[in-house]
RORO-787018 format. One record per residue (C-alpha): residue in one letter; x, y, z. Coordinates in nm, 2 decimals. Layout:
% RORO-787018
<r><aa>A</aa><east>X</east><north>Y</north><up>Z</up></r>
...
% end
This chain:
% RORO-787018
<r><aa>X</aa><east>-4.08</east><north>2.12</north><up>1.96</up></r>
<r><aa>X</aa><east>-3.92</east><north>2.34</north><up>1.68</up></r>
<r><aa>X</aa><east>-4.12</east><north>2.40</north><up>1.37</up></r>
<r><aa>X</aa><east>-3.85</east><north>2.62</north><up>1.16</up></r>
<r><aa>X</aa><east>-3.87</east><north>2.65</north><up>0.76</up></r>
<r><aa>X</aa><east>-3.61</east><north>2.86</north><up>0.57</up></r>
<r><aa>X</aa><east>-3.67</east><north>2.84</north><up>0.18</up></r>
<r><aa>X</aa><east>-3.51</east><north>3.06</north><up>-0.10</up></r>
<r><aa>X</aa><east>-3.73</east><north>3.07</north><up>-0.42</up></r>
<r><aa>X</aa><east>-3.92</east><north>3.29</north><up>-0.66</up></r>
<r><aa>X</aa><east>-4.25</east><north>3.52</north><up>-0.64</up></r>
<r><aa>X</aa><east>-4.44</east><north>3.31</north><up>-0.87</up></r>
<r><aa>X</aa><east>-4.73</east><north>3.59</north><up>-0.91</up></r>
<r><aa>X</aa><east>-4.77</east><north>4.00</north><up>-0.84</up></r>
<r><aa>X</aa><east>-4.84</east><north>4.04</north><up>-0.44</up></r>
<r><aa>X</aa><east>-5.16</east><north>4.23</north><up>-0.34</up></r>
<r><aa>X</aa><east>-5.19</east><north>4.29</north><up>0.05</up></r>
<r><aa>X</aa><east>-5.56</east><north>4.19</north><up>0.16</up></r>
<r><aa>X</aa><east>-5.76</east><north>4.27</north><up>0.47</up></r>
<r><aa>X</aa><east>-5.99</east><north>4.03</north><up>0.70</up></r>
<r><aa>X</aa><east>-6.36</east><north>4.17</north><up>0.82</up></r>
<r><aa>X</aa><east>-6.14</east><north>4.20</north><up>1.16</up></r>
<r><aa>X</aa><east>-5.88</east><north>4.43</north><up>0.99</up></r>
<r><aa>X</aa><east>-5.56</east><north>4.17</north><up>1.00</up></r>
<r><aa>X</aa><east>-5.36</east><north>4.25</north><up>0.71</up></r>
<r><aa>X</aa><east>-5.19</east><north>3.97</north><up>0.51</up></r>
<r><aa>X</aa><east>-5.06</east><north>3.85</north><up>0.15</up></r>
<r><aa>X</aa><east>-5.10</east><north>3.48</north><up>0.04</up></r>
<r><aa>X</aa><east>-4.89</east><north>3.37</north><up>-0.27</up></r>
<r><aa>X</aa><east>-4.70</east><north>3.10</north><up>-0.41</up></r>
<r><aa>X</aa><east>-4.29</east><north>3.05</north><up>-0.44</up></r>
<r><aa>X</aa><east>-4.14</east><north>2.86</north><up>-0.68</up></r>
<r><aa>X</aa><east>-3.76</east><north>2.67</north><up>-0.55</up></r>
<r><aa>X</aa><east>-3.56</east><north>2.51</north><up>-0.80</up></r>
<r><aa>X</aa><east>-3.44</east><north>2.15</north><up>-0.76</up></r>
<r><aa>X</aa><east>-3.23</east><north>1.96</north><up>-0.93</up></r>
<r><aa>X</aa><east>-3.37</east><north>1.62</north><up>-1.05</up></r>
<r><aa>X</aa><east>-3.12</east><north>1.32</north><up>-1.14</up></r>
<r><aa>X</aa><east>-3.41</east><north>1.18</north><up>-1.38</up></r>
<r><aa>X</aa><east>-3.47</east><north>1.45</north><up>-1.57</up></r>
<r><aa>X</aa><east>-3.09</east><north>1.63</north><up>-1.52</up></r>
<r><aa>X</aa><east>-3.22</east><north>1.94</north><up>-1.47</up></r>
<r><aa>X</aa><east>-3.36</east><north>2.17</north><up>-1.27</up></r>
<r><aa>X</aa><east>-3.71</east><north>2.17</north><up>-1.21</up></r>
<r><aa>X</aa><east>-3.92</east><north>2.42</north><up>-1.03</up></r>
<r><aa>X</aa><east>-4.13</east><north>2.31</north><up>-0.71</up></r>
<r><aa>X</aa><east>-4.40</east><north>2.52</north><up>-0.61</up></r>
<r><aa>X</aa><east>-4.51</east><north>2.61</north><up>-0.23</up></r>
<r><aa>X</aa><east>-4.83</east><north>2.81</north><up>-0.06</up></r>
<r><aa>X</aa><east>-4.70</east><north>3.11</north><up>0.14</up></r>
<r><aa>X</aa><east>-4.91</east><north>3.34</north><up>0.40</up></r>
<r><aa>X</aa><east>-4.76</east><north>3.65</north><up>0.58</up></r>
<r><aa>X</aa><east>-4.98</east><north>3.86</north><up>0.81</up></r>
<r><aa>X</aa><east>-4.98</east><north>4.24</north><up>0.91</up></r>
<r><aa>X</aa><east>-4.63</east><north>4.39</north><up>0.92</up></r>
<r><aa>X</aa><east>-4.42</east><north>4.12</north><up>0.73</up></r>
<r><aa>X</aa><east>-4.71</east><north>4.10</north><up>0.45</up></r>
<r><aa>X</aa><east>-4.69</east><north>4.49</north><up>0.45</up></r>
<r><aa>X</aa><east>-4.32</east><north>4.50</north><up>0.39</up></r>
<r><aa>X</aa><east>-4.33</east><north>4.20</north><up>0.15</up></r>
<r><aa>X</aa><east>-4.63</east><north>4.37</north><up>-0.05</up></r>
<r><aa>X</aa><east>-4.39</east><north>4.73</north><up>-0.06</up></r>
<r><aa>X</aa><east>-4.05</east><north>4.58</north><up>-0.15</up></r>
<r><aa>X</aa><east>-4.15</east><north>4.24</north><up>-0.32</up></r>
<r><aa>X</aa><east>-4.26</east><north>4.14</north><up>-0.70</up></r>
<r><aa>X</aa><east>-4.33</east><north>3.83</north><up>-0.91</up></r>
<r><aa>X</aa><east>-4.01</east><north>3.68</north><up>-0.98</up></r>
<r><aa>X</aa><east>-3.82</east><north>3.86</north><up>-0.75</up></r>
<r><aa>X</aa><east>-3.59</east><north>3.61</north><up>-0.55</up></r>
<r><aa>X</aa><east>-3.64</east><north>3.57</north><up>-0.20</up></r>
<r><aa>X</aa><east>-3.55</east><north>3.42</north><up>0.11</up></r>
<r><aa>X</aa><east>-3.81</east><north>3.33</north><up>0.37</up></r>
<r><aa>X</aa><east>-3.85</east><north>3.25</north><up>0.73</up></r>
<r><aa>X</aa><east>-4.14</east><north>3.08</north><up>0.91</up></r>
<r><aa>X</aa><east>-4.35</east><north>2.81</north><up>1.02</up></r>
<r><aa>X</aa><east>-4.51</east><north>2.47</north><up>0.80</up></r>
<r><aa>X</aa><east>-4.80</east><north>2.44</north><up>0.84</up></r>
<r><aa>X</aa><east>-5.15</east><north>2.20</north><up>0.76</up></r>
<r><aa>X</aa><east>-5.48</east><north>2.32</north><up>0.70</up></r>
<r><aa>X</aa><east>-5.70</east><north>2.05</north><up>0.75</up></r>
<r><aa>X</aa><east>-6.07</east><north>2.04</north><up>0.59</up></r>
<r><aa>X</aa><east>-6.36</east><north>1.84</north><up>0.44</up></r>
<r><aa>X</aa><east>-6.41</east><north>1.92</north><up>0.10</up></r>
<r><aa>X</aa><east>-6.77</east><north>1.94</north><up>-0.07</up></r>
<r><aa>X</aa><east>-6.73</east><north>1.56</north><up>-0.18</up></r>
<r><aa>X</aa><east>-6.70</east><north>1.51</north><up>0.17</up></r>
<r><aa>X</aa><east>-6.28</east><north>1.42</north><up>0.14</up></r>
<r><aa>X</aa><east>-6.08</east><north>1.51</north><up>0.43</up></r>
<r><aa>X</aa><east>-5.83</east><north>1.70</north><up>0.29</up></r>
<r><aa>X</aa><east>-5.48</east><north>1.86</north><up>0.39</up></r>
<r><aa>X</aa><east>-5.33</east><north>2.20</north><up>0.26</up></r>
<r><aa>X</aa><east>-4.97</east><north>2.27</north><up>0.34</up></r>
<r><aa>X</aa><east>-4.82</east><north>2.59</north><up>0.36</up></r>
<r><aa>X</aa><east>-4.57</east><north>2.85</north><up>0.49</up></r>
<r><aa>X</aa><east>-4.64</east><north>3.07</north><up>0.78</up></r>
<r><aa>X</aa><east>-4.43</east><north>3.34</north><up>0.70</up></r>
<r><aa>X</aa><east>-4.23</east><north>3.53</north><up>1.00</up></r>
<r><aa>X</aa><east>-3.95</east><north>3.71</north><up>0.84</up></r>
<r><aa>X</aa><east>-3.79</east><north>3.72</north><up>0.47</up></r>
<r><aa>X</aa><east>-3.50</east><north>3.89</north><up>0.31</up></r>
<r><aa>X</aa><east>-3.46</east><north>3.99</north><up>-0.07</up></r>
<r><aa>X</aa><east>-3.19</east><north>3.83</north><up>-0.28</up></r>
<r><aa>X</aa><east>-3.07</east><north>4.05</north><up>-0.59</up></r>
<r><aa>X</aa><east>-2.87</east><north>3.96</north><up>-0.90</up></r>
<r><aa>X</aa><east>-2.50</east><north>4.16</north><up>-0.93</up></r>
<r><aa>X</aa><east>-2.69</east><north>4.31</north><up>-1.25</up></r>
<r><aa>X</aa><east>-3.01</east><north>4.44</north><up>-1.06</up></r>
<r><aa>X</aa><east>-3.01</east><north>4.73</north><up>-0.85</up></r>
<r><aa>X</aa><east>-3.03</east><north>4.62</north><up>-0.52</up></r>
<r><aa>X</aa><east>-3.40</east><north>4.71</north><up>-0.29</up></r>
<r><aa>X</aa><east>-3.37</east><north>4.96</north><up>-0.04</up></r>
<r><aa>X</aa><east>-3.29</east><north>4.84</north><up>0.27</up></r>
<r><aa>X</aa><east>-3.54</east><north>4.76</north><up>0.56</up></r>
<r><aa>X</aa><east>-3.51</east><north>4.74</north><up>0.93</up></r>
<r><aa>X</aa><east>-3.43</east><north>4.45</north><up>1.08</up></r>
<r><aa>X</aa><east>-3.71</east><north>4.46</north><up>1.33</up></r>
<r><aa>X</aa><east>-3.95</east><north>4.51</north><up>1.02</up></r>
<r><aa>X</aa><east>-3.94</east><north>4.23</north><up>0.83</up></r>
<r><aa>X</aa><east>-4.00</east><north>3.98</north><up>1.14</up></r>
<r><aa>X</aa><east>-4.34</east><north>3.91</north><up>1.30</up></r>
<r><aa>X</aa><east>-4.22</east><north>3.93</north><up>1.67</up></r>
<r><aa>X</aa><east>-4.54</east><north>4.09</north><up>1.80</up></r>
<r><aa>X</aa><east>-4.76</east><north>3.82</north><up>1.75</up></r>
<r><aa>X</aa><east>-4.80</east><north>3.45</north><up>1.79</up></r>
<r><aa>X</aa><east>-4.93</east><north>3.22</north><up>1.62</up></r>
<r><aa>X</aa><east>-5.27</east><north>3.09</north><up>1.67</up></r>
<r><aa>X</aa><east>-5.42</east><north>2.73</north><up>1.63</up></r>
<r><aa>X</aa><east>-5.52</east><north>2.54</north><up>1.35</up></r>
<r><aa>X</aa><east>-5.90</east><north>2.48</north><up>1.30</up></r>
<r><aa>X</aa><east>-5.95</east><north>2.13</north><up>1.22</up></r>
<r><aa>X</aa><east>-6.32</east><north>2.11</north><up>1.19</up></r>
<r><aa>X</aa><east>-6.50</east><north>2.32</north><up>0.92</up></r>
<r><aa>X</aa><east>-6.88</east><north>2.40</north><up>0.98</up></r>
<r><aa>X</aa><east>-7.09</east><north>2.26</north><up>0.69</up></r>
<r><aa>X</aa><east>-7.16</east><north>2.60</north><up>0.56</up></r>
<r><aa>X</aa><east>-6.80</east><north>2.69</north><up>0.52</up></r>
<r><aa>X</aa><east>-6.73</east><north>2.39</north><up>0.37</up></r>
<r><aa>X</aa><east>-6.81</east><north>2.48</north><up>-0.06</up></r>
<r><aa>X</aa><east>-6.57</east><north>2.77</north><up>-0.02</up></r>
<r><aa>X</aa><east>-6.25</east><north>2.61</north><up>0.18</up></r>
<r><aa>X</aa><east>-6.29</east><north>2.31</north><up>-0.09</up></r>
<r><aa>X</aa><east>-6.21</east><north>2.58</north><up>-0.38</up></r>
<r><aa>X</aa><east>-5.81</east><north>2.62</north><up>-0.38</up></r>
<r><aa>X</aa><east>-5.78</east><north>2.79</north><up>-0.09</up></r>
<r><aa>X</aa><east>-5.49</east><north>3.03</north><up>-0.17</up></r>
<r><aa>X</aa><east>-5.43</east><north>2.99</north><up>-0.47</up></r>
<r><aa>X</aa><east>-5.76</east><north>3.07</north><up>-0.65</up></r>
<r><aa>X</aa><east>-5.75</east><north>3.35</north><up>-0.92</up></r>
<r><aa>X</aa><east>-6.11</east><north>3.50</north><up>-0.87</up></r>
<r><aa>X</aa><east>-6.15</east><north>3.76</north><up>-0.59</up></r>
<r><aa>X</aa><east>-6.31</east><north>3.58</north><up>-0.26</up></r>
<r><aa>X</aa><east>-6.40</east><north>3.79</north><up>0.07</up></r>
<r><aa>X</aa><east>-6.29</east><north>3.64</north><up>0.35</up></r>
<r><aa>X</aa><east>-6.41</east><north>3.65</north><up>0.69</up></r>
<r><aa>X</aa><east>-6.20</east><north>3.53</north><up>1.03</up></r>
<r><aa>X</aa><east>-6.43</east><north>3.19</north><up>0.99</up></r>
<r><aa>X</aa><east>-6.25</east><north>3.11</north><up>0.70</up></r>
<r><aa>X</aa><east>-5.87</east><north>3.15</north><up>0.79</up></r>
<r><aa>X</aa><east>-5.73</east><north>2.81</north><up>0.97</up></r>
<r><aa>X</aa><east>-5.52</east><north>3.07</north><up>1.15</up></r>
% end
């Protein structure tokens, strides 16, 4: 089965590189991809939940900024949870594996970094969780990545 995503968009917010209890280093943020829509004849801007862990979040985190264009390359994926209400609910996202910056002919371009870098080829990906215990379940059902406030989070609460 082949579960490949390759999207080009924009850092939608400034990236700050985060650490689990277990000491796994990662970045989640959101991308914003412009589509053209016939209604509205324009292009509108479609937003998407990214996650990158250890080295690709530490390179993204060093060369990356909010509204910097990108181009990245990983996995979709579902978090599934029951929210406090008691909703099952379903969180999409992008498991980030590699990524390359795109620059403007006016911007100076990023200094370049190695190949081998940018890509997460020393790990793979672990299973969803599917089933939240009931005391995990308050804080999953708060925007999971995309909340503002600072949250600490422990292996328990990453789907991952």
């Amino acid at each position: 089965m082949i579960n490949q995503v390759v999207i080009d968009g924009y850092i939608g917010k400034e990236l700050e590189l985060k650490t689990t209890q277990s000491l796994k280093k990662y970045v989640a943020f959101t991308i914003c991809q412009n589509r053209y829509s016939k209604i509205q004849q324009d292009c509108i801007g479609e937003w998407h939940h990214v996650i990158a862990w250890n080295k690709v979040a530490e390179n993204l985190v060093a060369k990356a900024h909010k509204g910097l264009k990108v181009v990245l390359a990983g996995e979709q994926r579902t978090r599934n949870f029951i929210d406090k209400n008691g909703n099952k609910v379903a969180y999409e996202y992008i498991w980030v594996n590699s990524f390359d910056i795109l620059t403007n002919h006016n911007e100076e371009p990023p200094k370049t970094i190695p190949q081998n870098l940018n890509r997460a080829d020393d790990e793979e990906p672990e299973v969803d969780r599917t089933i939240v215990e009931a005391n995990e379940k308050d804080k999953l059902a708060e925007e999971p990545f995309g909340s503002q406030k600072e949250v600490q989070l422990t292996d328990a609460d990453l789907p991952f």
